[in-house]
RODO-2510 file (C-alpha; in nm, 4 decimals, decimal comma):
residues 512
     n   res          X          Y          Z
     1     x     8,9625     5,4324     8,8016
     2     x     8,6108     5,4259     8,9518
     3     x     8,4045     5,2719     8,6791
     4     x     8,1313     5,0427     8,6781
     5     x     8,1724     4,8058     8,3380
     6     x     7,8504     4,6530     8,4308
     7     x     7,6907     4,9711     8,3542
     8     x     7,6738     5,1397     7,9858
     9     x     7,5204     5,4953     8,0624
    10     x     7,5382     5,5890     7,6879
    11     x     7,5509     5,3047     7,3666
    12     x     7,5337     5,5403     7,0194
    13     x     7,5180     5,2567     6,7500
    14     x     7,5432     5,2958     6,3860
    15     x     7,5085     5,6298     6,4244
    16     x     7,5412     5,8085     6,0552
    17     x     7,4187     6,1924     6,0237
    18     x     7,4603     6,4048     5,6611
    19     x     7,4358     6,7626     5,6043
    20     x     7,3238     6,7528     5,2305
    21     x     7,5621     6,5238     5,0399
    22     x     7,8356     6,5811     5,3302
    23     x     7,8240     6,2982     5,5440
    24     x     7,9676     6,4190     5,9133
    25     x     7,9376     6,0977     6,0660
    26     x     7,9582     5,7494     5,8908
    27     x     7,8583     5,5086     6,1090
    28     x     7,9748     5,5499     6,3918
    29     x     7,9427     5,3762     6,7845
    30     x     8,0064     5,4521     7,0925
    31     x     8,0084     5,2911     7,4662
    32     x     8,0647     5,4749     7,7856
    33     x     8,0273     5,3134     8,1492
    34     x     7,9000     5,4654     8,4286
    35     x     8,2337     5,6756     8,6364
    36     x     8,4720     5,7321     8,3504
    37     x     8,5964     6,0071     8,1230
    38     x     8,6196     5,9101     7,8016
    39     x     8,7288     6,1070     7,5366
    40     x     8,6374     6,1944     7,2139
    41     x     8,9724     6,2642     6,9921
    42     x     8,9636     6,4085     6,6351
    43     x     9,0964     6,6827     6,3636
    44     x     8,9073     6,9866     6,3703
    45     x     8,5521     6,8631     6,1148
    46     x     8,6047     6,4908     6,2150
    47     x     8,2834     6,5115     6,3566
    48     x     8,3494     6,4842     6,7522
    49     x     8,1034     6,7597     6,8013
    50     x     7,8414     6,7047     6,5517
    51     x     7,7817     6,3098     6,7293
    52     x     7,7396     6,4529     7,0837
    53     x     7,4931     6,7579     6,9402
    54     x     7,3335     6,4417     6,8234
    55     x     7,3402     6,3072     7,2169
    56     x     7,2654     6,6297     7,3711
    57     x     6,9418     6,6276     7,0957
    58     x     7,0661     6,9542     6,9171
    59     x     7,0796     6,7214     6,5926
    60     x     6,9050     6,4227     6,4595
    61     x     7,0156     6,1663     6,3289
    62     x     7,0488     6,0278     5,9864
    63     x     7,0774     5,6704     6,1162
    64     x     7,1297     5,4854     6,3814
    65     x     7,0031     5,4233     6,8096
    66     x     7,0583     5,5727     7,0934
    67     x     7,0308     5,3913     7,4868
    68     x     7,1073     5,5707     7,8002
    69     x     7,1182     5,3166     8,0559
    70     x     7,0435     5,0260     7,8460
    71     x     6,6894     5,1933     7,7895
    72     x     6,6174     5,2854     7,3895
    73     x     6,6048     5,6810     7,3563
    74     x     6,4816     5,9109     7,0978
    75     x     6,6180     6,2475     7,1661
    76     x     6,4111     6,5079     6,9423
    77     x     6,5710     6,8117     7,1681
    78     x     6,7999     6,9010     7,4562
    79     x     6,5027     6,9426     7,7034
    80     x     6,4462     6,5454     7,6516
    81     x     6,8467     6,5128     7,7168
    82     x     6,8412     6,7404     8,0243
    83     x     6,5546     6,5134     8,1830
    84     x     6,7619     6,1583     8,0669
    85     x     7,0053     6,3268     8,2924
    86     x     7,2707     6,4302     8,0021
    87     x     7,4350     6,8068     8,0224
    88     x     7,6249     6,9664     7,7743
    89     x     7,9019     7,2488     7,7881
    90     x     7,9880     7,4039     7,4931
    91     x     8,2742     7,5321     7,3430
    92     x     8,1648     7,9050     7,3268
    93     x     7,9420     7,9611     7,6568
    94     x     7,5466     8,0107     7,6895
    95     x     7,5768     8,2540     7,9923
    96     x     7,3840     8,6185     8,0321
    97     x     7,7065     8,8143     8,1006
    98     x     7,4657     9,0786     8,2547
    99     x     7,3367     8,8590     8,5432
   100     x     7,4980     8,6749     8,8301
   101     x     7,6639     8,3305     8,8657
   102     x     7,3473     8,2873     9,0688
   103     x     7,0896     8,3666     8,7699
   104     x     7,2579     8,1901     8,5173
   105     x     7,2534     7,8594     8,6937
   106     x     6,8882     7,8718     8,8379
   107     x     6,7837     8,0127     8,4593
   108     x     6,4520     7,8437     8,3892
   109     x     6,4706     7,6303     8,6928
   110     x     6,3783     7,9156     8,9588
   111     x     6,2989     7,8576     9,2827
   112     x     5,9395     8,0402     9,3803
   113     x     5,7745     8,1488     9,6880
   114     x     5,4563     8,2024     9,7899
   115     x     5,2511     8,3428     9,4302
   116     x     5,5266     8,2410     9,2916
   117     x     5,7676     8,5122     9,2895
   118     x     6,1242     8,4822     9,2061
   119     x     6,3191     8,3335     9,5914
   120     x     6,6498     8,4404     9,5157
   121     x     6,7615     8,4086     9,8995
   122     x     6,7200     8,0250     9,7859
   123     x     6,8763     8,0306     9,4712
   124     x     7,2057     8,1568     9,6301
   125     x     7,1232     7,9097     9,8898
   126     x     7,0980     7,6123     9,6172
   127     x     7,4014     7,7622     9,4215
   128     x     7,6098     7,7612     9,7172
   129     x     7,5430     7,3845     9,8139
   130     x     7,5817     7,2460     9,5036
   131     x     7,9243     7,4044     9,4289
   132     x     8,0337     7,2944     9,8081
   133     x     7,8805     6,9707     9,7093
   134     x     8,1233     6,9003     9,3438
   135     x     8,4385     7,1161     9,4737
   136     x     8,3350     7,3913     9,1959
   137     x     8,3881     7,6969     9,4418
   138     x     8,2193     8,0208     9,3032
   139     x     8,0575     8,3483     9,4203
   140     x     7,6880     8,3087     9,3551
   141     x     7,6627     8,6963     9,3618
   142     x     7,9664     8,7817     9,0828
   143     x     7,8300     8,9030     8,7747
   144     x     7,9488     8,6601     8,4388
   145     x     8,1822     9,0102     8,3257
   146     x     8,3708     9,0358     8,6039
   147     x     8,4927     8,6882     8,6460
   148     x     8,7390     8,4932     8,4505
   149     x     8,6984     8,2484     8,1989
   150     x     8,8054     7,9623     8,3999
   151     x     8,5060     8,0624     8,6630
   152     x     8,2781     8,1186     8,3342
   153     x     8,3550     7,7619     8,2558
   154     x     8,2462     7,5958     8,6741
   155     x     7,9276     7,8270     8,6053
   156     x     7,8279     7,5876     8,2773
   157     x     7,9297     7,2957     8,4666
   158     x     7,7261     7,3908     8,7460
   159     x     7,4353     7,4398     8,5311
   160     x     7,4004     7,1473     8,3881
   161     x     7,4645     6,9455     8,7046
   162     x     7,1724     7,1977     8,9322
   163     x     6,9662     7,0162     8,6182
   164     x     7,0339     6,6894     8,7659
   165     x     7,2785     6,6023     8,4814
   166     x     7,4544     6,2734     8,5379
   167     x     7,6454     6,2605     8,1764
   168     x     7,8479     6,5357     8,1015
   169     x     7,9711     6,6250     7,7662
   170     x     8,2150     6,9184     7,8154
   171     x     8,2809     7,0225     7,4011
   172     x     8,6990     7,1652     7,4155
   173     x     8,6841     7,2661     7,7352
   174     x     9,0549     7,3804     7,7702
   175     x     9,0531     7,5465     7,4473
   176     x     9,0276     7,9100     7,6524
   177     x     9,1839     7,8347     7,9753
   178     x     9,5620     7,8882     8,1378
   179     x     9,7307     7,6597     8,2544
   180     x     9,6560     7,6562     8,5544
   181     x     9,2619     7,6625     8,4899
   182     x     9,3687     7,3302     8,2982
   183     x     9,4721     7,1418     8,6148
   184     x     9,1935     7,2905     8,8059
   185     x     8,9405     7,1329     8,5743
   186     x     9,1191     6,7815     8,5237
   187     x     9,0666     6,7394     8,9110
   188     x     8,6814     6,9044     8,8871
   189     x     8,6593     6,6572     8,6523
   190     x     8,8435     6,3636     8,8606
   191     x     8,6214     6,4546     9,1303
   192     x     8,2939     6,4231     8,9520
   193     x     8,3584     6,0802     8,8533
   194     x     8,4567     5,9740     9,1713
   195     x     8,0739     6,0846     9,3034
   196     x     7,9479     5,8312     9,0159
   197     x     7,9139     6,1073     8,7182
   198     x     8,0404     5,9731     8,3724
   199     x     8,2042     6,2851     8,1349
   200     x     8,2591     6,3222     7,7757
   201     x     8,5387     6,5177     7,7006
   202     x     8,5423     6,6365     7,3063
   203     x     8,9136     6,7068     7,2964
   204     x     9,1975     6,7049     7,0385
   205     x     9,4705     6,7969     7,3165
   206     x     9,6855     6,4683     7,3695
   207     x     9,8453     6,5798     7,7233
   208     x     9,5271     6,6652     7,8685
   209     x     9,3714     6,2892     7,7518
   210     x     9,6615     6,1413     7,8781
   211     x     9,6281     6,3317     8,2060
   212     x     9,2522     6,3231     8,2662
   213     x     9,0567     6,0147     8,0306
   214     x     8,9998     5,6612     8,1256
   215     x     8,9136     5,5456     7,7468
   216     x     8,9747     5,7581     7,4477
   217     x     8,7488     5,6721     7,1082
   218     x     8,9585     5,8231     6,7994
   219     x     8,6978     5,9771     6,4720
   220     x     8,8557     6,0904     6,1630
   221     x     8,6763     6,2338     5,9076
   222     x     8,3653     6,0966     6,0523
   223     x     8,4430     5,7410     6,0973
   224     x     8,5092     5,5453     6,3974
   225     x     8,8945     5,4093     6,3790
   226     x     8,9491     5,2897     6,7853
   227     x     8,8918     5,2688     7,1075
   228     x     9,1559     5,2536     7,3818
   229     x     9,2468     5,2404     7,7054
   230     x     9,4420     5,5799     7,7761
   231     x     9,6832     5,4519     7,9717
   232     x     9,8109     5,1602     7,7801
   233     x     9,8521     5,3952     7,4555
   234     x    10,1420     5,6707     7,3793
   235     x    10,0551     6,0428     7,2957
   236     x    10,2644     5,9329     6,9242
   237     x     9,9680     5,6570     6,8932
   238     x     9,7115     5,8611     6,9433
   239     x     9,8243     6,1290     6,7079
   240     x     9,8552     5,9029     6,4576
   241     x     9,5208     5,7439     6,4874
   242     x     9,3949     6,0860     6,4374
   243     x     9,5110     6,2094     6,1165
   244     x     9,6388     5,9329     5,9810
   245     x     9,9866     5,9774     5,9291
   246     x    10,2969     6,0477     6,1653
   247     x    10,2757     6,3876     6,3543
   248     x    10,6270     6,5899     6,4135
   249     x    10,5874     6,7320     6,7732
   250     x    10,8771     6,9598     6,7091
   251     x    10,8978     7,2835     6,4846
   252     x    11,1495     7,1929     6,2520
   253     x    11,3168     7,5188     6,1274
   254     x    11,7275     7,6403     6,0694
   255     x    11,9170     7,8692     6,2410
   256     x    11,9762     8,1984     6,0751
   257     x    12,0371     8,5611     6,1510
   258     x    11,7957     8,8112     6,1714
   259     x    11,7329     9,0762     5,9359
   260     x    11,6645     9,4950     5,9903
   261     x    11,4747     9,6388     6,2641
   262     x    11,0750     9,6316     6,1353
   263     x    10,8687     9,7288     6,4194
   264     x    10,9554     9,9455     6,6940
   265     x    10,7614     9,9773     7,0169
   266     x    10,8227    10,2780     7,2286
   267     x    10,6771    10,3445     7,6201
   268     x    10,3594    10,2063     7,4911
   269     x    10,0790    10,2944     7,7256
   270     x     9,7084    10,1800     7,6565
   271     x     9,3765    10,1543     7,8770
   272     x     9,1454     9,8176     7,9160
   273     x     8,7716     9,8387     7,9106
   274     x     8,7766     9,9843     8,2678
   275     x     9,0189    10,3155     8,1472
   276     x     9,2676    10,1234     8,3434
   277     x     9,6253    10,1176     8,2294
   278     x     9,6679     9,7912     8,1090
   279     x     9,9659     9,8333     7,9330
   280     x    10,1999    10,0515     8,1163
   281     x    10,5317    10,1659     7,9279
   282     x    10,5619     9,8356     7,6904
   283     x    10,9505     9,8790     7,4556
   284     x    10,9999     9,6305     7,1923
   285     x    11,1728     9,5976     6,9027
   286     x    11,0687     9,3171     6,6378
   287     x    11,3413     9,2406     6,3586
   288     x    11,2689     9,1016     5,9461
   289     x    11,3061     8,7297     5,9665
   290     x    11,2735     8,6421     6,3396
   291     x    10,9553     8,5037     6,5192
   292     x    10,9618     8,6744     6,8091
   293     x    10,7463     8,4994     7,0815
   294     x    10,5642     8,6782     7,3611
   295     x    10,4936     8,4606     7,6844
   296     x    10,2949     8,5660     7,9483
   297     x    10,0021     8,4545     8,2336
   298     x     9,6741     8,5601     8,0980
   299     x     9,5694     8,9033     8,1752
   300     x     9,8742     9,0868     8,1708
   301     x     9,7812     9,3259     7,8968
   302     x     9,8474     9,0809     7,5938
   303     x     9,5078     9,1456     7,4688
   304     x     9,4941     9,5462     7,5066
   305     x     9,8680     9,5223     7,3452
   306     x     9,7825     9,3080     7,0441
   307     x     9,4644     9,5719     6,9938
   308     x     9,6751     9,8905     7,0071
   309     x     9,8681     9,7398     6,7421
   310     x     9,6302     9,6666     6,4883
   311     x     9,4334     9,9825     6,5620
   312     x     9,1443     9,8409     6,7727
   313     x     9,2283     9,9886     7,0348
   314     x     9,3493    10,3524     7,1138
   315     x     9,6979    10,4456     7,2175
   316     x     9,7488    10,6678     7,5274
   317     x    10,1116    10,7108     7,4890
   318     x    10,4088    10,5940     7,3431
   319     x    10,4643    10,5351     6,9326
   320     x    10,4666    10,2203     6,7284
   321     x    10,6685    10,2925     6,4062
   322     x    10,7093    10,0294     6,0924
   323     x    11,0386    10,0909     5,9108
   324     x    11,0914    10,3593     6,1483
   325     x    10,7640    10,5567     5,9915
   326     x    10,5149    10,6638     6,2911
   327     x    10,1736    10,4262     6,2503
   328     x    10,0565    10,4785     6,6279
   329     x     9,6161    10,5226     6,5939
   330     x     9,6304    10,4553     6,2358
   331     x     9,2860    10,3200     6,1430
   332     x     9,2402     9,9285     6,1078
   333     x     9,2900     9,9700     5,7656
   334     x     9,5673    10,2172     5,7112
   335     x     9,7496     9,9306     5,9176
   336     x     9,6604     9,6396     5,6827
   337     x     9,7482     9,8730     5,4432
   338     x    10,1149     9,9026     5,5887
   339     x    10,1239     9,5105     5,5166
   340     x    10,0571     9,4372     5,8645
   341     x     9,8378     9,1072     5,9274
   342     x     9,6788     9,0182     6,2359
   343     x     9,5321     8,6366     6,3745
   344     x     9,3197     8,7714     6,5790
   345     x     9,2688     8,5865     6,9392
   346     x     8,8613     8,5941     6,9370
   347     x     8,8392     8,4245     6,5564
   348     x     8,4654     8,4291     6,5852
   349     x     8,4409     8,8190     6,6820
   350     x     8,7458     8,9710     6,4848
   351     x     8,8775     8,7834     6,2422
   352     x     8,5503     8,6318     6,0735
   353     x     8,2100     8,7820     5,9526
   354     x     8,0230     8,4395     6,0457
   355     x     7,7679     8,4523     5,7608
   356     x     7,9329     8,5219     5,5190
   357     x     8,0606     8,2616     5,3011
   358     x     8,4257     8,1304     5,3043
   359     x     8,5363     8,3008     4,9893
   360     x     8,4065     8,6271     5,0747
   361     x     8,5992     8,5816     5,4135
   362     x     8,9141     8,4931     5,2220
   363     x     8,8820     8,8415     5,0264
   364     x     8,7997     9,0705     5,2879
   365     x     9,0847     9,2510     5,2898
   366     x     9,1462     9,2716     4,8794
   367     x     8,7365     9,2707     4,7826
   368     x     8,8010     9,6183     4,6212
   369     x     9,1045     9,5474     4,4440
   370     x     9,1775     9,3176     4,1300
   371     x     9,0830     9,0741     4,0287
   372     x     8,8135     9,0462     4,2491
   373     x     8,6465     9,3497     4,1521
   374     x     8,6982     9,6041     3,8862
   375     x     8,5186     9,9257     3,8517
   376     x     8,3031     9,8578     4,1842
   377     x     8,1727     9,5462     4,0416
   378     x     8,2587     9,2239     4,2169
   379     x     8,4212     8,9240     3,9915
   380     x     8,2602     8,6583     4,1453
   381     x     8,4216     8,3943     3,9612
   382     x     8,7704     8,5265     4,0281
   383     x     8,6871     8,5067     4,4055
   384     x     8,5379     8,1322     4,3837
   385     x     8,8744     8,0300     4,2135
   386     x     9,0509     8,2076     4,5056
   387     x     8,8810     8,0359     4,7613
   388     x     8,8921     7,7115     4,6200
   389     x     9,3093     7,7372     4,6326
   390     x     9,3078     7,8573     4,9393
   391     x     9,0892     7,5494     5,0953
   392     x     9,2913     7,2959     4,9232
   393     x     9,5931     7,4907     5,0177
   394     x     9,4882     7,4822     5,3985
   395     x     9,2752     7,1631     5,3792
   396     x     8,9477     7,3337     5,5109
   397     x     8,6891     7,1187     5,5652
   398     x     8,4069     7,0815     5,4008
   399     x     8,6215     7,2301     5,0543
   400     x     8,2927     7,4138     4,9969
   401     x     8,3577     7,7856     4,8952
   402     x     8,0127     7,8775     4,9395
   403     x     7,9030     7,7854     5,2811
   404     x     7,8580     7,9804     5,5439
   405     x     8,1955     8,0637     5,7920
   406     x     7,9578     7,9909     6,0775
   407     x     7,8767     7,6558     5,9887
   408     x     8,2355     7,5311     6,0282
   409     x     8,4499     7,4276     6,3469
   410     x     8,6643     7,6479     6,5144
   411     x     8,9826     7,5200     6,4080
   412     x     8,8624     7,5142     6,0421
   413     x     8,7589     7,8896     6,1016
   414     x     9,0921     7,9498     6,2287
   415     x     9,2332     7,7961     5,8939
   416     x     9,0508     8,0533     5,7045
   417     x     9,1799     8,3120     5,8955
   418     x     9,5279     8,2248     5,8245
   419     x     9,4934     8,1456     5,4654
   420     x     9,3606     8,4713     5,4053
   421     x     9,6287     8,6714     5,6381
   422     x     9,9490     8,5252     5,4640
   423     x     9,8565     8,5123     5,1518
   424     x     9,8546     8,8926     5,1729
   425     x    10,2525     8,8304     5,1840
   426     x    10,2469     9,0946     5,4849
   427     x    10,5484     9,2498     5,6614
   428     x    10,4474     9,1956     6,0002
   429     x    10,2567     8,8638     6,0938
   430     x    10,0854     8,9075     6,4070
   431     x     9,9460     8,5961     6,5489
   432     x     9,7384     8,5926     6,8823
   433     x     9,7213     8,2771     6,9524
   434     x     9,6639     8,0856     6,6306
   435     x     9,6288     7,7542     6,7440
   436     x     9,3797     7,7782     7,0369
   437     x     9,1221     7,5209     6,9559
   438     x     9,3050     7,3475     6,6354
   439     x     9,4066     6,9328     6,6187
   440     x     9,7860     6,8623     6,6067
   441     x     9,7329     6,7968     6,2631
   442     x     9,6297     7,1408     6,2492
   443     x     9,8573     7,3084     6,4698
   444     x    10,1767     7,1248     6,2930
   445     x    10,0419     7,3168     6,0125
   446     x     9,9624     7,6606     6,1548
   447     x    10,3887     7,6396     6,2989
   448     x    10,5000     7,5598     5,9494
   449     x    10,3201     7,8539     5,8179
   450     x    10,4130     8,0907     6,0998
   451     x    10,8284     7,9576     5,9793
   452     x    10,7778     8,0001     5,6531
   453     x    10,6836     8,3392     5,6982
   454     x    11,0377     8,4006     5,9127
   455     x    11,2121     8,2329     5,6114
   456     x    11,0494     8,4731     5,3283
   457     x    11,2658     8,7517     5,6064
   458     x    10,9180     8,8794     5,7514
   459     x    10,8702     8,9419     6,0830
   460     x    10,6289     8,8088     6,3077
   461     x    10,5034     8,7948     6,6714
   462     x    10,3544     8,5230     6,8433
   463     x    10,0914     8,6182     7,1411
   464     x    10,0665     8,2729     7,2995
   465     x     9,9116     8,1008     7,6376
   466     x    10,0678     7,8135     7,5490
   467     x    10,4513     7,8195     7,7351
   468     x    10,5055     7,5282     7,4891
   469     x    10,4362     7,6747     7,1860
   470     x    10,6580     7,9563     7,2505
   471     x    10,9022     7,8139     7,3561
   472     x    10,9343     7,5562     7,0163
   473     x    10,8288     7,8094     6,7571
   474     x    11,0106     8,1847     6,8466
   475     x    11,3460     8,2908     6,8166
   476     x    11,3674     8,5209     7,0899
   477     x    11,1117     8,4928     7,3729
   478     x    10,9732     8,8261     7,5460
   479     x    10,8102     8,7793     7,8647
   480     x    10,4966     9,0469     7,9605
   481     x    10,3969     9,0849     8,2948
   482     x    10,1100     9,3530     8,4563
   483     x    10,1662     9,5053     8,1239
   484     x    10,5258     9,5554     8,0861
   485     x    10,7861     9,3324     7,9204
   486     x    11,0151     9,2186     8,2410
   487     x    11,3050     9,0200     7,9860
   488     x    11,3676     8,9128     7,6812
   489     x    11,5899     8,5769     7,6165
   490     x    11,7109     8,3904     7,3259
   491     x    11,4657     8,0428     7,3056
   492     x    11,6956     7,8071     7,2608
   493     x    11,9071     7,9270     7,5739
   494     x    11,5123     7,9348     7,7950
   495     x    11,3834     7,6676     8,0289
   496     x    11,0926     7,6656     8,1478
   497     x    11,1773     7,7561     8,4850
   498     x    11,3330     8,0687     8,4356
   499     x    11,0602     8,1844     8,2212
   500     x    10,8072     8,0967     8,4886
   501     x    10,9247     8,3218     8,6915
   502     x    10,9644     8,5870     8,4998
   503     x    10,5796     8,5197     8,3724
   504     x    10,5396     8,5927     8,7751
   505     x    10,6604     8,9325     8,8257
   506     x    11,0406     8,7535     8,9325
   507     x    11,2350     8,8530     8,5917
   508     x    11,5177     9,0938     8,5186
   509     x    11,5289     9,3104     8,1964
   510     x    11,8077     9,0821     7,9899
   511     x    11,8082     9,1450     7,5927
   512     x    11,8597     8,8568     7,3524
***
């Protein structure tokens, strides 16, 4: 540990802030010292985000003070933050995609020259240093699209610190990155503190506080419950501090047969966004009552495959056939249609029309059929009472039909999602990963759902990251690599070893 006890960057006391009659955080404090991470652990709506919105001056609050560095602050808007020296990365990024690493980072801090025109010899200059200077190693020159989300993620980082930030609050920064991007940040953020910066890591990932916080402070349902030293407290604690009962790590779910052959995957071929094969001669076979889990590094065509299968995305070659009947470039909705549902990866872009309200998301499928409309006309009443299941059902938070999607968190959007996808009692549950972003509250949940849908003998296929996750929840794991599956093994008989190396190009075709 490198911190300095003597020295409280940020003191948040009594904080309280309401929405309406919905109060998001009840009181709450909060101490950080000078050269630690501390985390922020909660459920999805606890209100982890909502109290450093309030830090970074995106929110005011209700109640309560705020000090950075013992000195009395009132922060009316993130401009006043950026010059107290806080920085804030968010969950979903605030880059131009258009313009380079370069641009984004200088973006309203530009260097000038002579009338003052734009010196962007400097600014690649500046860019250059400062990512020598933290260990954050990027290309000053790559445009946003062409580099990975992992880079995306150093370009935020590096914005906020080219602003002189001191306190960073990085909102679920792993939610979107491999592995390996994982580790990369936990020592970008390792070595920050070491050169006397303090971070605030919004989280709900247990392994990754365990591996990268000094102190963790635990919110649920907007009220402050602990703070404790990481090291001195189990992963099992710190669940249970969170949502407030005992958390089951592991999938609990019987053995059984599989039933009939449901979807069949032939020499699938389909292009990315750059007309370049990204899925090149993909066979699979997907049986009634099996979750059948596909592992894979990301990149390797998981996205373009997922796509051609719930008609986003045009097939070049190759057939996909339900029940042995032909469905390849069927519309969207001939496929839902078929009884296939799809958890989209990108909730906020596919599976969600933000503002709209959360009934009218949970009907989007079934808004033409009864009884939520008859004769053209929506029942509006019919839908409410839908909705309002549905949210108890799933515990969404707030249990308010009639607010906006957008206004929730991302793991309460995801809970939407999947309320509305298998309720439609579909044949085919396809679920890209489901749980990116959700509590293990949450995620306990989303695993029970995905099993009960293999017990009512449908089948489904998991699209996971998360080596972990497919490993405890599938029956039979396939493994996809540069857009071809390489093997296919039975779950309980994989390690994660072997499946490693097949995720790297080193696997043998072997059925299961």
């Amino acid at each position: 540990m490198n911190i300095d006890f003597s020295s409280k960057v940020v003191e948040m006391k009594n904080i309280t802030k309401k929405f309406g009659d919905f109060v998001a955080n009840d009181n709450i404090n909060l101490t950080v010292h000078k050269g630690e991470v501390h985390a922020l652990l909660g459920e999805n709506g606890a209100g982890k985000s909502t109290l450093m919105n309030i830090l970074y001056g995106l929110y005011q609050p209700t109640a309560g003070e705020i000090f950075i560095n013992g000195n009395k602050v009132d922060i009316t808007d993130p401009n006043v933050a950026i010059k107290k020296g806080i920085g804030m990365v968010h969950q979903h990024f605030m880059l131009v995609e258009p313009f380079t690493v370069a641009e984004n980072i200088i973006l309203g801090m530009e260097p000038t020259q002579g009338i003052g025109a734009l010196d962007m010899k400097k600014a690649v200059q500046d860019v250059e240093e400062i990512s020598k200077m933290y260990g954050l190693h990027v290309n000053p020159n790559d445009k946003i699209y062409d580099i990975t989300v992992g880079m995306q993620q150093r370009v935020e980082i590096l914005k906020a610190l080219y602003r002189g930030a001191e306190i960073l609050i990085l909102d679920e920064p792993t939610a979107v990155l491999t592995p390996q991007e994982i580790k990369e940040l936990i020592q970008i953020m390792r070595n920050l503190t070491q050169q006397g910066k303090t971070i605030i890591l919004i989280t709900h990932k247990l392994k990754e506080i365990k591996e990268a916080a000094d102190f963790c402070t635990i919110i649920r349902r907007g009220k402050h419950i602990d703070t404790v030293e990481v090291q001195n407290t189990s992963t099992a604690d710190l669940a249970s501090m969170m949502v407030g009962r005992e958390v089951s790590f592991k999938v609990e779910k019987e053995e059984k047969e599989h039933g009939e052959l449901v979807l069949s995957i032939e020499d699938l071929v389909v292009k990315d966004n750059r007309n370049i094969d990204a899925v090149k001669g993909l066979s699979l076979d997907v049986y009634a009552g099996e979750i059948l889990g596909i592992a894979g590094v990301d990149g390797n065509g998981q996205s373009e495959f997922i796509e051609a299968l719930t008609g986003l995305r045009r097939v070049e070659s190759g057939k996909i056939k339900i029940h042995g009947k032909d469905i390849t470039n069927n519309t969207p909705k001939e496929i839902i249609e078929e009884r296939i549902a799809s958890i989209p990866e990108d909730r906020q872009k596919r599976g969600l029309v933000l503002d709209y309200t959360i009934a009218e998301n949970m009907i989007l499928e079934n808004y033409n059929k009864p009884p939520f409309a008859k004769k053209g006309i929506l029942n509006q009443q019919a839908i409410k009472d839908f909705a309002r299941k549905l949210i108890e059902k799933f515990d969404v938070r707030p249990d308010n039909q009639l607010i906006k999607a957008r206004s929730l968190s991302g793991g309460n959007q995801q809970k939407v999602i999947i309320a509305r996808e298998v309720t439609n009692d579909p044949e085919i549950l396809i679920a890209a990963q489901p749980t990116r972003g959700l509590d293990v509250g949450a995620i306990e949940f989303v695993h029970k759902s995905l099993v009960e849908q293999r017990d009512k003998n449908k089948a489904v296929v998991l699209v996971s990251l998360e080596l972990d996750e497919v490993m405890n929840v599938s029956d039979r794991i396939a493994v996809i690599y540069e857009g071809k599956i390489v093997g296919i093994v039975n779950a309980k008989e994989a390690d994660e070893n072997t499946l490693g190396l097949m995720m790297a190009g080193g696997g043998t075709e072997n059925e299961g």
